[in-house]
N, C-alpha and C positions, 0 to 999 in steps of 0.2 A: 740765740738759743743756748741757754746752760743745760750741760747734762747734769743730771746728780751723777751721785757715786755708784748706785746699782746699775745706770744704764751704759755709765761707763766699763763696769767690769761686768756685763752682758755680752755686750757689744768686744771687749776685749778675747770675752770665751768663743764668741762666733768667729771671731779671726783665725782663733789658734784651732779650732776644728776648721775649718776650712781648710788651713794652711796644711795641718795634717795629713787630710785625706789627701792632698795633691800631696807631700812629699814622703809618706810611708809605703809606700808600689816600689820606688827610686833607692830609698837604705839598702835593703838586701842588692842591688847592681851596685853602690857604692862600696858596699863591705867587699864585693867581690874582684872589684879594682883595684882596692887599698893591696887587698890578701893578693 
């Protein structure tokens, strides 16, 4: 199976939303460790 180009930068955006939502709850405890 070839992707094209759109399904790969679909597919690239649903990653990076997923990944997201798992790690922006966790920044604000990370700033707070750093600080």
């Amino acid at each position: 199976m070839k992707l094209t180009l759109i399904e790969k930068l679909l597919g690239a955006l649903l990653i990076i939303t997923i990944v997201m939502t798992i790690v922006i709850p966790f920044i604000p405890n990370l700033f707070l460790h750093l600080v």
